[in-house]
MARKEDO-406695 format. One record per residue (C-alpha): residue number from 1; residue in one letter; x, y, z. Coordinates in pm, whole numbers. Example, Ala and Ser with C-alpha at 12.3 -4.5 7.8 and 13.67 -1.06 7.14 Angstrom:
seq,type,u,v,w
1,a,1230,-450,780
2,s,1367,-106,714
! end
This chain:
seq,type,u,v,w
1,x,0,0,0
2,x,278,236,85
3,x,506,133,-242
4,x,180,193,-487
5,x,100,555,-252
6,x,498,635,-297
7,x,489,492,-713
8,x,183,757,-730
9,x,347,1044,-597
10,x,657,1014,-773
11,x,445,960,-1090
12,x,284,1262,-1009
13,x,578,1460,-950
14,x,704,1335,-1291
15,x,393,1481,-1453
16,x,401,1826,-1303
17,x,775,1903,-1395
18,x,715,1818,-1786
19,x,766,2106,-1956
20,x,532,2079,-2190
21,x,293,2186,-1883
22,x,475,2565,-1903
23,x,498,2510,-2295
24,x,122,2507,-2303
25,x,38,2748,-2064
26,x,238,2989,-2225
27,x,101,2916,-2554
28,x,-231,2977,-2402
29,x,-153,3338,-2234
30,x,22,3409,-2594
31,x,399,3356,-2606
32,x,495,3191,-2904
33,x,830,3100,-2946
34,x,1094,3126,-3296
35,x,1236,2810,-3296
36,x,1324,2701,-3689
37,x,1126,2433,-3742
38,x,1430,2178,-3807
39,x,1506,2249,-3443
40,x,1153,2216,-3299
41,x,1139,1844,-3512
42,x,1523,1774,-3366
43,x,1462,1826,-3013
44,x,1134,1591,-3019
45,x,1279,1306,-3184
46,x,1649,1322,-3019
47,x,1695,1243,-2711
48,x,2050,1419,-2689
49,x,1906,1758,-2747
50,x,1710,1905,-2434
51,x,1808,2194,-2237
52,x,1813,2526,-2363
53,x,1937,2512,-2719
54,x,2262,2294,-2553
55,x,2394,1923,-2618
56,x,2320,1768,-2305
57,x,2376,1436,-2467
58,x,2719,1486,-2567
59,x,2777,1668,-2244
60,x,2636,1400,-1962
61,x,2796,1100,-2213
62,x,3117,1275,-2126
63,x,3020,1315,-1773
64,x,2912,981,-1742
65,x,3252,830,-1863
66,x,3383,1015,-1566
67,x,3195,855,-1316
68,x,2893,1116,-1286
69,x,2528,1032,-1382
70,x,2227,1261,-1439
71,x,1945,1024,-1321
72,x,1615,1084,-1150
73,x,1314,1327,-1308
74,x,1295,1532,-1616
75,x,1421,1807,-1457
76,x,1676,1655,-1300
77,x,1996,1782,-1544
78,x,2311,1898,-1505
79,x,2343,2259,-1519
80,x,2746,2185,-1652
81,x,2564,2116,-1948
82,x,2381,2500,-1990
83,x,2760,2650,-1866
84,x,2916,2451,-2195
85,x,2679,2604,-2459
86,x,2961,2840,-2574
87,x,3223,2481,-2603
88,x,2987,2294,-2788
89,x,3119,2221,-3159
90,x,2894,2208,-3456
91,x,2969,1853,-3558
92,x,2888,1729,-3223
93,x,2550,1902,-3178
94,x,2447,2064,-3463
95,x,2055,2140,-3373
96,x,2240,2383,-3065
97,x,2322,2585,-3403
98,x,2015,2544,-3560
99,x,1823,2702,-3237
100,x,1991,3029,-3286
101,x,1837,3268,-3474
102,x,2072,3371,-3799
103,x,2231,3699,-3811
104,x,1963,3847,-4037
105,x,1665,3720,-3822
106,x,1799,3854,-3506
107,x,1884,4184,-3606
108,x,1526,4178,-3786
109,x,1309,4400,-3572
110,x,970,4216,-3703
111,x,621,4350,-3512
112,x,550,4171,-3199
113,x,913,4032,-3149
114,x,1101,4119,-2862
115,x,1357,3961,-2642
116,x,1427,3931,-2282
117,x,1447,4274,-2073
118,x,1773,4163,-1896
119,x,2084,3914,-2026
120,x,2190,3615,-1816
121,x,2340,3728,-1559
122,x,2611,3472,-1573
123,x,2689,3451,-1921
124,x,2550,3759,-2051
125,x,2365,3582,-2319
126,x,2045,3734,-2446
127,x,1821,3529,-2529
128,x,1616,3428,-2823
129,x,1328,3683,-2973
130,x,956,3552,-2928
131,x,635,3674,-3027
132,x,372,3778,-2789
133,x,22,3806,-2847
134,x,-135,3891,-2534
135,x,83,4259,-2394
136,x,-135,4259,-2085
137,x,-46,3977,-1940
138,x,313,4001,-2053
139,x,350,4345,-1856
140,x,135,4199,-1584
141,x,369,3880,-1527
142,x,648,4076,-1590
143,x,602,4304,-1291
144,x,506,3980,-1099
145,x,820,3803,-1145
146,x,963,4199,-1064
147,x,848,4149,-738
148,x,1123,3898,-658
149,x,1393,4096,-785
150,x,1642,4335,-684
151,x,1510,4666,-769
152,x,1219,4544,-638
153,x,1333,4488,-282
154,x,1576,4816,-229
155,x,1208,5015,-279
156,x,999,4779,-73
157,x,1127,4738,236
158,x,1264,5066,286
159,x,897,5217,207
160,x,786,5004,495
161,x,1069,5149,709
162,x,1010,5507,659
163,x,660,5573,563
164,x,459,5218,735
165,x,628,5072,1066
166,x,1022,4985,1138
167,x,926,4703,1346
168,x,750,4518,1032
169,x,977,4616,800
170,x,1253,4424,1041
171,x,1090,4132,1094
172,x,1040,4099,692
173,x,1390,4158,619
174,x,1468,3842,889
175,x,1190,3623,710
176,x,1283,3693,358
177,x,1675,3678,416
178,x,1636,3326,569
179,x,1403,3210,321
180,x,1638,3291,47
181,x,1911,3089,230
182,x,1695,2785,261
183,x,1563,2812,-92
184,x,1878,2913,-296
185,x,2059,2638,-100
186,x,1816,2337,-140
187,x,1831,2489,-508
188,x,2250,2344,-507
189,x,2208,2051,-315
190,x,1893,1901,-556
191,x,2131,2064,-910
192,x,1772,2079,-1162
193,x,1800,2287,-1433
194,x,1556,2499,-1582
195,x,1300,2390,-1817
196,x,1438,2295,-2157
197,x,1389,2490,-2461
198,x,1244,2432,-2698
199,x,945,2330,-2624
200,x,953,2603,-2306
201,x,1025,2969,-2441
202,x,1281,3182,-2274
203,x,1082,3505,-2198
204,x,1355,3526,-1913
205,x,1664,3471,-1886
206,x,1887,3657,-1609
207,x,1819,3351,-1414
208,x,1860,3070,-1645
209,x,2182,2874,-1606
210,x,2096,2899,-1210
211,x,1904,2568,-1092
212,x,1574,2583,-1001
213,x,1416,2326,-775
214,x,1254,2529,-579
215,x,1140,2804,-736
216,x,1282,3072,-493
217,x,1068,3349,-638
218,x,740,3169,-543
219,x,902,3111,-223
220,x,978,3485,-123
221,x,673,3602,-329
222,x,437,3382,-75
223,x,662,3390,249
224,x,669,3843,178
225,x,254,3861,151
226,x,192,3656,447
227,x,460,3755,661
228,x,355,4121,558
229,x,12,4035,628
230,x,23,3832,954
231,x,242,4095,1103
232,x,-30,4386,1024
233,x,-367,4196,1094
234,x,-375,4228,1423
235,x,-103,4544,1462
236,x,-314,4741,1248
237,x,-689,4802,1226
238,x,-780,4685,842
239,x,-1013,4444,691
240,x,-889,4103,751
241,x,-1052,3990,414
242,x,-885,4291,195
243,x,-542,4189,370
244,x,-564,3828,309
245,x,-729,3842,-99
246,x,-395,4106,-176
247,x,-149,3873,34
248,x,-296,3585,-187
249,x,-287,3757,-510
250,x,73,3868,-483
251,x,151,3511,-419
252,x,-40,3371,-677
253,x,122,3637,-926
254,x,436,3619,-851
255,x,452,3201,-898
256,x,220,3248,-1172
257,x,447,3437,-1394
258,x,775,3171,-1313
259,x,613,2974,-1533
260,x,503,3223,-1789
261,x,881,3311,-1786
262,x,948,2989,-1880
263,x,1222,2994,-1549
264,x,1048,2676,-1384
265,x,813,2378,-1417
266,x,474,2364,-1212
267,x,634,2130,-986
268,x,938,2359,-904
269,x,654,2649,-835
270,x,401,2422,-608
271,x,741,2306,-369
272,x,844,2667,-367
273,x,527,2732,-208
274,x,457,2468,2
275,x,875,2488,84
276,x,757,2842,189
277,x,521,2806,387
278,x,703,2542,576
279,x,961,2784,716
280,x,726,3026,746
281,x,552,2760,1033
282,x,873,2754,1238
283,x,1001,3138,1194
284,x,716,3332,1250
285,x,641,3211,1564
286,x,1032,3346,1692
287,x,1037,3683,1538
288,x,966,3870,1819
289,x,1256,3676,1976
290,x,1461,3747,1725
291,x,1367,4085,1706
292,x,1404,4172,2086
293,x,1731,3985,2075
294,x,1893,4174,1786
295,x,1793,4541,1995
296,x,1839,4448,2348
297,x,2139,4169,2376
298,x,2493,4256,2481
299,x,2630,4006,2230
300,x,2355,4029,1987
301,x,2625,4244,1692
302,x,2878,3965,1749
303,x,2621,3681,1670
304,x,2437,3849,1419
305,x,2776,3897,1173
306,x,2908,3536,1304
307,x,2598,3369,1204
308,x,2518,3525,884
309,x,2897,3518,761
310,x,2878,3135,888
311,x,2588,3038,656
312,x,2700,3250,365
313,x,3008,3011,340
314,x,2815,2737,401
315,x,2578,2828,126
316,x,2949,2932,-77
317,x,3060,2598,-30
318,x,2738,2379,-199
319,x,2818,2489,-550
320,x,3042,2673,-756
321,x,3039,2991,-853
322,x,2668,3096,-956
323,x,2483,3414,-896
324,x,2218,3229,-689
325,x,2508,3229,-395
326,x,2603,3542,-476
327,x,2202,3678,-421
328,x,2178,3477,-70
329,x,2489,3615,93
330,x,2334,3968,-26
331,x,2037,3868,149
332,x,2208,3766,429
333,x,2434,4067,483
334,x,2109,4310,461
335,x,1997,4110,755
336,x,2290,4192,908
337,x,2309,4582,822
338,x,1945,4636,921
339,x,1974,4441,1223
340,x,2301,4689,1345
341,x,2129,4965,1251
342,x,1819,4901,1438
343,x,2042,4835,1779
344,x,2209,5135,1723
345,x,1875,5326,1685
346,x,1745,5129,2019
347,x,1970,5231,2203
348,x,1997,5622,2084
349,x,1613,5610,2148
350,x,1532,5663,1754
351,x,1247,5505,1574
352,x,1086,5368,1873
353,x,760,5124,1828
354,x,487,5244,1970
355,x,356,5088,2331
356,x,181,4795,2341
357,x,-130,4974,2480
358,x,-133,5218,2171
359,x,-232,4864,1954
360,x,-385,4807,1756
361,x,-267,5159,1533
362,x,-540,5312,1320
363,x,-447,5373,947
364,x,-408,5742,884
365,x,-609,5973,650
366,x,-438,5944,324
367,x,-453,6287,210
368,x,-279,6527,-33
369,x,9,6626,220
370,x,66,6262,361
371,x,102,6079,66
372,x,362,6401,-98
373,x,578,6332,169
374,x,572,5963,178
375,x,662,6014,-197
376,x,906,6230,-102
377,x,1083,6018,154
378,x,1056,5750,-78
379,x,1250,5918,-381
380,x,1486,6062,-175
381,x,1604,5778,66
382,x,1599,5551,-257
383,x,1814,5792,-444
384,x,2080,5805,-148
385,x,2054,5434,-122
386,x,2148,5384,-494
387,x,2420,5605,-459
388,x,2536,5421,-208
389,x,2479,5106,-366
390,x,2757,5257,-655
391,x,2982,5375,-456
392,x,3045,5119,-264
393,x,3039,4890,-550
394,x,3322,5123,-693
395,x,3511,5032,-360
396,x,3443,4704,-273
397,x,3594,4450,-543
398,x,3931,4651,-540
399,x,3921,4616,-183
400,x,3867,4248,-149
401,x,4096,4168,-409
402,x,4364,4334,-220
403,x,4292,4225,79
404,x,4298,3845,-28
405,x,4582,3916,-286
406,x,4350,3838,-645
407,x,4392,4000,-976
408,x,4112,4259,-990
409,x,4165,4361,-1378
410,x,3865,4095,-1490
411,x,3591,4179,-1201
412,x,3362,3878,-1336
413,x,3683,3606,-1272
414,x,3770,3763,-941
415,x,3436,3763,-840
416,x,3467,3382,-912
417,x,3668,3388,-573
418,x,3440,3298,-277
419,x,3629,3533,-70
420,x,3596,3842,-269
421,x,3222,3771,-407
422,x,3140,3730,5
423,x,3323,4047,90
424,x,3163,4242,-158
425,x,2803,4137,-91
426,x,2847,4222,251
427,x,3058,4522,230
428,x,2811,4668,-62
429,x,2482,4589,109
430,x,2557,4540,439
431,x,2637,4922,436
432,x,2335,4933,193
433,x,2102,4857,511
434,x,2270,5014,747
435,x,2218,5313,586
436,x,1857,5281,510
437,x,1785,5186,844
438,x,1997,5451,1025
439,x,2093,5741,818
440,x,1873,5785,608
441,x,1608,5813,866
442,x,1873,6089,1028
443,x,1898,6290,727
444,x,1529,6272,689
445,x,1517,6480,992
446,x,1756,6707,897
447,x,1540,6793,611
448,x,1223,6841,787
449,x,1093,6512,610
450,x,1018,6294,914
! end
């Protein structure tokens, strides 16, 4: 009984990471793809030719003479595979050729092509042009998958910190840093690669030689609504129903458009939530003892940088060099900037949360004056953090480099060095957070916009 329960599930899980699933629905919400139709007919009827455009035949035969198999479900490919696209000779995979557009076609600006907003961010490839039919829904999945990227987060959370509540804006920083940890590792310790293509189009592909079981998008784009929402419901006096139906629809949005992206399978988005919601069970319950241990304990600094240095080698050390390790030690050392920072305003008496008697806090009138100055805050403590952001970008690899004694003329190869990538996520937005927590705050006082 439990074999044919366990021979179900797997069978199950087999189905849900085809990618003909994400083929289909984009089909339906009208992506259409460019693939030459030699290519389209190659891919189906040899088995060598899967993952995006690359010879993964040729490429796990070799790896297989060497001791190292690729076994287990579809998705379940090595990524060494996407990271040899640029070795592979003609004569050994010729339909990887045949997948690229010509020279003619891709410089051909024909209506309703376009290509991916953003090149991979590993090998700066970008991308193959596709039609699409249906604009709303591309700009309205585009600016859900948006809401798991960068840009994305350096305007979020400090709009909760200076125009919502510090103390929520904390706690999500904690949740989401720790959830991109969990995710982004469990992403180089299960090695899938993305969906192949063809038959999946590439709407996206900054992310693409990265693995992807789970999706880590769904994962902070459910774990950020609820945390969000959970924190508020009973801190603030709103309609439970209107905070629960957004929390949901961001989530649903946001792992929605992972698959219109073509970036993962519907198995990869469904464990990314679940995954999610998981770790959400056993944090949320100790954020307020995380919080008040952060502000209040004598060796709370010293732990704090211990800790989150500790796990960013750990995460360092799964995999090698991939901008998915790179993103969780950035997540890691905002954690630990913001958490500084908030001490340091504890104990100066700055941005204090209001007294547990005062709960719950009534939403203000959003009139013409409150909502200018929340704009204002907003463009101004964003534009100071981006300038930090580049200067201290400006600083940091030159200053790793030196201090660990690597060649700093190619930043991409010394980068490549664990100990310089680490320093410079932490050094960059470590200081990032600290300064959106702390100073910027200050010099919103200074100008009158507090």
């Amino acid at each position: 009984m439990a074999s044919e329960a366990l021979n179900r599930f797997v069978c199950l899980c087999r189905y849900l990471q085809d990618p003909s699933h994400v083929s289909r629905f984009q089909q339906f919400c009208g992506v259409r793809g460019t693939f030459p139709k030699k290519t389209t007919e190659a891919s189906e009827s040899d088995a060598k030719l899967a993952v995006n455009g690359v010879c993964v035949g040729q490429c796990q035969e070799d790896r297989a003479a060497s001791g190292d198999s690729a076994h287990g479900l579809p998705g379940q490919r090595l990524r060494k595979s996407l990271n040899a696209a640029g070795d592979v000779e003609p004569e050994k995979c010729p339909a990887a050729f045949l997948n690229a557009p010509s020279g003619l076609e891709a410089e051909r600006d024909s209506k309703g092509r376009v290509k991916p907003l953003r090149r991979n961010s590993l090998t700066g490839d970008v991308g193959q042009e596709f039609i699409i039919e249906n604009k709303f829904l591309f700009y309205l999945f585009t600016i859900g998958t948006e809401l798991g990227n960068e840009m994305f987060f350096i305007v979020f959370f400090p709009f909760l910190m200076w125009n919502v509540d510090p103390y929520v804006s904390r706690q999500l920083i904690v949740v989401w840093a720790w959830v991109l940890f969990f995710g982004q590792s469990t992403k180089d310790l299960v090695r899938w690669t993305r969906p192949p293509s063809p038959p999946v189009v590439k709407v996206e592909v900054f992310y693409n030689t990265e693995y992807s079981m789970p999706s880590t998008h769904a994962m902070s784009g459910t774990a950020l609504p609820f945390s969000l929402f959970m924190l508020t419901c009973s801190r603030w006096e709103y309609p439970f129903m209107i905070g629960l139906s957004l929390a949901l629809f961001w989530s649903v949005l946001v792992c929605i458009s992972r698959i219109y992206m073509g970036m993962h399978s519907v198995l990869e988005v469904i464990t990314g939530f679940l995954y999610s919601v998981l770790i959400l069970a056993v944090l949320h319950p100790l954020l307020d003892d995380i919080d008040t241990f952060y502000l209040s304990h004598s060796y709370a600094p010293l732990v704090v940088l211990l800790v989150h240095v500790g796990f960013s080698l750990v995460a360092f050390s799964l995999d090698s060099w991939s901008t998915s390790r790179g993103d969780t030690a950035q997540a890691l050392a905002t954690a630990v900037g913001a958490a500084l920072a908030s001490r340091l305003n504890h104990q100066l008496g700055l941005q204090p949360d209001p007294p547990e008697e005062a709960l719950p806090l009534t939403l203000p009138l959003i009139d013409r004056a409150l909502l200018g100055r929340s704009i204002l805050r907003l463009l101004v403590g964003v534009a100071v953090l981006l300038a930090v952001r580049a200067a201290m970008k400006v600083v940091a690899i030159p200053l790793a480099c030196k201090i660990f004694g690597v060649p700093s003329d190619d930043v991409r190869k010394a980068r490549q060095h664990a100990q310089v990538e680490l320093a410079y996520r932490f050094i960059v937005y470590g200081t990032v957070a600290y300064c959106c927590v702390f100073l910027v705050p200050l010099l919103f006082s200074f100008l009158g916009l507090s």
